[in-house]
C-alpha positions as CSV (number, residue, x, y, z in Angstrom):
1,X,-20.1,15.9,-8.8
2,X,-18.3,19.7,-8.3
3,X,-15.8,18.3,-6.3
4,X,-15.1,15.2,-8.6
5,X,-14.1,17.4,-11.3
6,X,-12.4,19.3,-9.0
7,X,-10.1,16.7,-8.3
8,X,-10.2,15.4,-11.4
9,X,-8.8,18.7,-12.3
10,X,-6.2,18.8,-9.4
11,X,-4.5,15.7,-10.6
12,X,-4.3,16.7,-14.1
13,X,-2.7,20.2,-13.0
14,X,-0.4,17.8,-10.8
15,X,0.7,15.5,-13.5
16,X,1.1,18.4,-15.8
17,X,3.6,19.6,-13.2
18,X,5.1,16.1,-12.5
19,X,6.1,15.3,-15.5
20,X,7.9,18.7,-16.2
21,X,9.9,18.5,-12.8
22,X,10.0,14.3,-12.6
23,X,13.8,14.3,-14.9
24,X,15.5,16.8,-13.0
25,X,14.6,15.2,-9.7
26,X,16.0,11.1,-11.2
27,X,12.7,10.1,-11.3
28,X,13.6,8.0,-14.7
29,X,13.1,4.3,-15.3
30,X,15.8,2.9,-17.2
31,X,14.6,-0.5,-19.3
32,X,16.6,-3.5,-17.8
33,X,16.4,-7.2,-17.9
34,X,13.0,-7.7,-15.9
35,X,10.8,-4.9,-17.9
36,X,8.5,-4.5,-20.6
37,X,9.6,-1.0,-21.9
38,X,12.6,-0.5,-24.0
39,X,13.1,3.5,-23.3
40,X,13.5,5.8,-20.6
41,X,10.2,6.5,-19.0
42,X,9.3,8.7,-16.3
43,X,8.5,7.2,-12.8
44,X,6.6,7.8,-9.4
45,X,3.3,9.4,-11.7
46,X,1.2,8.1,-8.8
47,X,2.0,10.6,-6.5
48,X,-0.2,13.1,-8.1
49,X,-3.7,10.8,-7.8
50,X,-2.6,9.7,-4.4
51,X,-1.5,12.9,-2.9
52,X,-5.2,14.3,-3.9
53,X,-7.3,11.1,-2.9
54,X,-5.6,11.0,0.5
55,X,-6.6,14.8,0.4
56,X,-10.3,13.6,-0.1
57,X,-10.5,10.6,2.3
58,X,-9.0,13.2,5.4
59,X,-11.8,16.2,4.3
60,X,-14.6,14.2,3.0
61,X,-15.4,10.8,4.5
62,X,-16.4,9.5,7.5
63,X,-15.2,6.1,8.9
64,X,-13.9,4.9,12.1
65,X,-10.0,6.0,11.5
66,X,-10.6,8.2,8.7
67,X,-7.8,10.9,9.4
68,X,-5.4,8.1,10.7
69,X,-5.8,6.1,7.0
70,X,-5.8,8.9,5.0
71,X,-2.3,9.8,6.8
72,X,-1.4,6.1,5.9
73,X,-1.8,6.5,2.4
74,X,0.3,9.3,2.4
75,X,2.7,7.1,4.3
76,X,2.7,4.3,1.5
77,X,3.2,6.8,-1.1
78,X,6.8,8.1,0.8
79,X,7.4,4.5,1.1
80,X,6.3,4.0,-2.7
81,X,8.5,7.6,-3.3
82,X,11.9,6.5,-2.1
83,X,11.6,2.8,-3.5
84,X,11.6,4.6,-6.8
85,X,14.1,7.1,-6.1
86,X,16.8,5.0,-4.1
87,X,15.3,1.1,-3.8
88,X,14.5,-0.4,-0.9
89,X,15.3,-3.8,0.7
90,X,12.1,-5.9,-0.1
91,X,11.6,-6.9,3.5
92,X,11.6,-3.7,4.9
93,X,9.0,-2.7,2.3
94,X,6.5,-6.1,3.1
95,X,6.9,-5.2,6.7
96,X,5.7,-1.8,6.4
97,X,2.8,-3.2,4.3
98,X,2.4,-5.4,7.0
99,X,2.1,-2.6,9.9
100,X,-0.2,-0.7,7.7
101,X,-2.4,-4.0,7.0
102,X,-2.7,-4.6,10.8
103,X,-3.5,-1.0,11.7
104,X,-6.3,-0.6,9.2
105,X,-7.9,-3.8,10.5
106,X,-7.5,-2.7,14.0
107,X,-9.2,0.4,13.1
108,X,-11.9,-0.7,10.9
109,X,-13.2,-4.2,12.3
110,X,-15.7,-3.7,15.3
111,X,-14.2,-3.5,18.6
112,X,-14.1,-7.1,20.4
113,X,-15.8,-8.5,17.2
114,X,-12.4,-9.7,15.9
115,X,-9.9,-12.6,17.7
116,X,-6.5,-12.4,17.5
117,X,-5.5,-14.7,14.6
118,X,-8.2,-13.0,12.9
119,X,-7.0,-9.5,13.1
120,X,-3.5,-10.9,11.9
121,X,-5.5,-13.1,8.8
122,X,-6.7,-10.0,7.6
123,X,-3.9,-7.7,7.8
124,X,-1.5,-10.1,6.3
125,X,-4.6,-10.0,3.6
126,X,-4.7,-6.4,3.5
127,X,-0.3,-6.5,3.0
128,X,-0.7,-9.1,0.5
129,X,-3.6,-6.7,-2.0
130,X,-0.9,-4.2,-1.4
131,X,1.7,-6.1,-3.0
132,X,-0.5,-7.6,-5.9
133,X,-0.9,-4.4,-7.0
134,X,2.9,-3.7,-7.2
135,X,3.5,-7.1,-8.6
136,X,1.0,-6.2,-11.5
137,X,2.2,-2.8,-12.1
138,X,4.5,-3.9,-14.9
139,X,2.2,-3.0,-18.3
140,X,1.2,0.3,-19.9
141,X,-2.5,1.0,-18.5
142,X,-3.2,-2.3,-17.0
143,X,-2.7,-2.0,-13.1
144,X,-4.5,1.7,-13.7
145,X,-7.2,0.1,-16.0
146,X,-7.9,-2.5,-13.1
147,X,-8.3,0.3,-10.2
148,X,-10.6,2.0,-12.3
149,X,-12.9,-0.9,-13.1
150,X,-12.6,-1.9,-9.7
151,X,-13.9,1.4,-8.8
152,X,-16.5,1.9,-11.1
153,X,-17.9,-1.7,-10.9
154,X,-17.8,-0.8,-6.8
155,X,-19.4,3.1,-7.2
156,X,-22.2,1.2,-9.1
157,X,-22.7,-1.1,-7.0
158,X,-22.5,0.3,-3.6
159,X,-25.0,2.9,-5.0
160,X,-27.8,0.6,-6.8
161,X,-27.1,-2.2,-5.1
162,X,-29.1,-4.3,-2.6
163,X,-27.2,-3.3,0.2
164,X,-26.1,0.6,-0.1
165,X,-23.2,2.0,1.3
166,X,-22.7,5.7,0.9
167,X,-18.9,5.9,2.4
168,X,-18.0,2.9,0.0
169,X,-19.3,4.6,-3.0
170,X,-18.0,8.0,-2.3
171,X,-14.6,6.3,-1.9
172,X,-15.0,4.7,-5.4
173,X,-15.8,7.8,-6.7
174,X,-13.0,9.4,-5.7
175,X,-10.5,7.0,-6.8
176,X,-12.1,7.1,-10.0
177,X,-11.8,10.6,-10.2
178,X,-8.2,10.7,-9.5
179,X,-7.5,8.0,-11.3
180,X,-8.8,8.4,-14.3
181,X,-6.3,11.6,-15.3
182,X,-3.4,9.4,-14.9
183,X,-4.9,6.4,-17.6
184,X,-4.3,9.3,-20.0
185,X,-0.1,9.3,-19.5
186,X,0.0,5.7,-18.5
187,X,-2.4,4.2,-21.7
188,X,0.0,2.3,-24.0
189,X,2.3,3.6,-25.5
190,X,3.3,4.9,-21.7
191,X,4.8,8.7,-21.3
192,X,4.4,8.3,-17.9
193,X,4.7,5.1,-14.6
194,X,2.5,5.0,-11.8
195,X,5.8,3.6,-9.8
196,X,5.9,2.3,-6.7
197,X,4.8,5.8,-5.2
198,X,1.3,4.7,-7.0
199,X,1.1,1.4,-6.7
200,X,1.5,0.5,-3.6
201,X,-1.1,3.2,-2.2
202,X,-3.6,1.8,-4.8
203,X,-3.2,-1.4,-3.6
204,X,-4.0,-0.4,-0.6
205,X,-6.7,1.8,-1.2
206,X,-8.2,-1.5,-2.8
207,X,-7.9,-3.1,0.2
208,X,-10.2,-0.7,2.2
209,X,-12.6,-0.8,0.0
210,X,-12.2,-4.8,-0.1
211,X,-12.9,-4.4,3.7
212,X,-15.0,-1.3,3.5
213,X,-17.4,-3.7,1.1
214,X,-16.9,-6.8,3.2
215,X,-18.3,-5.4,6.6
216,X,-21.2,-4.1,4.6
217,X,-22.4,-7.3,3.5
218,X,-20.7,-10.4,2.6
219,X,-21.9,-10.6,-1.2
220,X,-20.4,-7.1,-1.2
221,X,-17.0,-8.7,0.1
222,X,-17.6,-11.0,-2.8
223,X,-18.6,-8.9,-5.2
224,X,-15.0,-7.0,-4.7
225,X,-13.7,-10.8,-5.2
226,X,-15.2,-11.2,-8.5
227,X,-13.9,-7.6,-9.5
228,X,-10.2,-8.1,-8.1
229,X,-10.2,-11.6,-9.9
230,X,-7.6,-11.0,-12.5
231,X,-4.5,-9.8,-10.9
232,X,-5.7,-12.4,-7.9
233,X,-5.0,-15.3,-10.5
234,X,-2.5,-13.7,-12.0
235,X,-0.6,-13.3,-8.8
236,X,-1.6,-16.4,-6.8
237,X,-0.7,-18.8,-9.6
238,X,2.8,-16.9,-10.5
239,X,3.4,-17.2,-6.8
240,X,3.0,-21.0,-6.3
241,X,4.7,-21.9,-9.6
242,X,7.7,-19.7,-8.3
243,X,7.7,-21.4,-5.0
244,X,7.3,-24.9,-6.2
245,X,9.9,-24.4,-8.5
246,X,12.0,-23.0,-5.6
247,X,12.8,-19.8,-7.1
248,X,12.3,-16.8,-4.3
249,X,9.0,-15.2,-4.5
250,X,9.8,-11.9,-4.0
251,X,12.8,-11.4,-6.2
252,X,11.3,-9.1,-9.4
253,X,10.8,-11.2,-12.9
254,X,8.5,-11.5,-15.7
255,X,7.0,-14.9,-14.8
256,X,3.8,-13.5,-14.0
257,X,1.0,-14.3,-17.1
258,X,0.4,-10.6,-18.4
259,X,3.8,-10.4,-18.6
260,X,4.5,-14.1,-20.9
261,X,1.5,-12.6,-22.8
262,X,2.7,-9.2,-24.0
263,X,6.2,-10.8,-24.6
264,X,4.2,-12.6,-27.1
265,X,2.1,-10.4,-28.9
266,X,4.7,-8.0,-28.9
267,X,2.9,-4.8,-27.2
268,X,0.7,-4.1,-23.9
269,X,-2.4,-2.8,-25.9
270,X,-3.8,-6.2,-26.4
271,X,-3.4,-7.3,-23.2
272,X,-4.8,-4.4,-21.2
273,X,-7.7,-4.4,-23.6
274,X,-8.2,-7.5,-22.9
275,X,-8.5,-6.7,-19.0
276,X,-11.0,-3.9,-19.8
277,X,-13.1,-6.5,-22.1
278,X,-12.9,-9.3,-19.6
279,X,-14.0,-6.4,-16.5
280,X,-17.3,-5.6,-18.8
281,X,-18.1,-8.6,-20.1
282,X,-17.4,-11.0,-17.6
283,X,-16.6,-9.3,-14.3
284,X,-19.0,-6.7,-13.2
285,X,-22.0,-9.1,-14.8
286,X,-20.9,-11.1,-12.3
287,X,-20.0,-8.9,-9.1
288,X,-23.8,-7.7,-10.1
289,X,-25.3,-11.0,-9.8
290,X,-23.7,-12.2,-6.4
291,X,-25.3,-8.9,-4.6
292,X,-28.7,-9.2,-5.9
293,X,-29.0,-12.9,-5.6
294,X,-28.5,-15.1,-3.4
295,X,-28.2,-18.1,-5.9
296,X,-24.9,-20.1,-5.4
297,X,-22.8,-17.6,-4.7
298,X,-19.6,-19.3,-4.1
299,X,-20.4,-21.0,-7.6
300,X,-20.0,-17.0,-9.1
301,X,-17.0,-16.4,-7.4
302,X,-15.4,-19.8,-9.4
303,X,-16.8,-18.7,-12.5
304,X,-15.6,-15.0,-12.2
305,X,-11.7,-17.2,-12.3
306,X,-12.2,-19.3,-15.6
307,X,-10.8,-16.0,-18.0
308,X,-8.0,-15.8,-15.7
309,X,-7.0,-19.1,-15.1
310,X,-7.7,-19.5,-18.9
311,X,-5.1,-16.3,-19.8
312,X,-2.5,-18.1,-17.2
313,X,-2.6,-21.5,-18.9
314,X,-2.5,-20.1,-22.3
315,X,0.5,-17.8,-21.5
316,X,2.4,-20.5,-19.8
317,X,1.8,-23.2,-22.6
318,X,2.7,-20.8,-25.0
319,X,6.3,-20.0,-23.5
């Protein structure tokens, strides 16, 4: 507990610091056609929890490829850095998401347990959570909100659970302790962006626990599912619509549902209360139940979609 508060403490100092040193150094988000804000804002405020959970996973856990991931995240959060600072072509970002999705498979699944095709299924996977996470990074609190319901919901049940895991809890923890300090600049009204130097590490920190959950058990696989649920909707429908309408799917816009949604109400507050009320209410219940029974699980997982799909349809029939 110490050493939570420690870093707790550490990421707080570091934002402190950030956001005193952020301006001179161009890390500024000017509004433009595609976002939600309408002033200046600073950028890149993910660094901070990043820099210190990377710290964490390299002194503190105990996986196969511990050092070599915790050197990754540090790697995304560069990547995430200079995509702020200076842009980067898109495809050069998704491949590097790609590499790292591949590696972290190769490191993590069993040795001669995994084919191929399967290694590549779940690194493309593992890319594809990385970029979710970018994609949704476009509200005041909501992408930070998610990480640390994810975590919690995680922590809580990787502790209590049916199926323990100490390494996946500890992890949870320590994303929720480095987390959490940043909610406090990024809760609507934002003084301070996660960025890309955030997101894209989260996303992929997300990912390992996704795996680190699913080779535990597979209702812990599903019970990270459940949790992820909302920006997996929100992403996967805005996706297809964009590619059946045969617009390009990686160009930035605000097609995606949380975005239709606060254009309409007119502020992010609702919006990423709503996430926090659907997490408590309908989520965790949920990620809770498909661990500790073995009732239809599948059928949770479908349920754990109907707010989602629900918040996509309503934004879209209300544009």
């Amino acid at each position: 507990m110490m050493m939570l508060i420690a870093m707790a403490f550490l990421v707080s100092l570091g934002l402190w610091a950030f956001v005193h040193v952020a301006p001179h150094w161009g890390l500024v988000d000017q509004p433009s056609s595609r976002s939600l804000h309408t002033t200046p804002t600073l950028v890149s405020g993910g660094i901070a929890p990043m820099l210190v959970l990377a710290a964490g996973l390299y002194t503190t856990m105990d996986f196969p490829g511990t050092q070599a991931v915790a050197l990754m995240t540090l790697v995304l959060t560069a990547i995430g850095l200079l995509d702020d600072r200076h842009g980067l072509p898109s495809g050069v970002r998704f491949l590097c998401y790609l590499a790292t999705g591949l590696l972290l498979c190769w490191l993590l699944l069993p040795a001669g347990s995994a084919s191929i095709t399967l290694l590549v299924m779940a690194g493309v996977a593992v890319a594809w959570c990385i970029n979710l996470v970018n994609f949704m990074d476009g509200a005041d609190g909501l992408a930070a909100t998610q990480a640390l319901c994810v975590a919690m919901g995680m922590g809580l049940i990787a502790t209590f659970g049916t199926v323990p895991n100490a390494q996946l809890a500890w992890l949870s923890a320590m994303l929720f302790a480095c987390w959490a300090p940043l909610l406090w600049f990024n809760w609507p009204p934002a003084r301070l962006f996660m960025g890309d130097a955030g997101a894209i590490p989260l996303g992929f920190v997300l990912a390992l626990m996704g795996l680190m959950a699913l080779l535990t058990d597979l209702s812990m696989g599903l019970a990270w599912l459940i949790l992820m649920m909302p920006f997996l909707v929100d992403t996967g429908f805005t996706l297809c619509i964009r590619i059946l309408a045969g617009e390009p799917p990686h160009i930035a816009h605000r097609e995606h549902a949380y975005q239709r949604l606060i254009a309409q109400v007119g502020s992010p507050l609702p919006i990423t209360l709503g996430l926090l009320g659907m997490q408590v209410i309908w989520q965790f219940p949920l990620a809770v139940t498909v661990v500790n029974s073995t009732v239809f699980p599948s059928l949770l997982v479908l349920l754990s979609a109907i707010p989602s799909v629900a918040a996509v349809v309503y934004a879209r029939l209300r544009a």
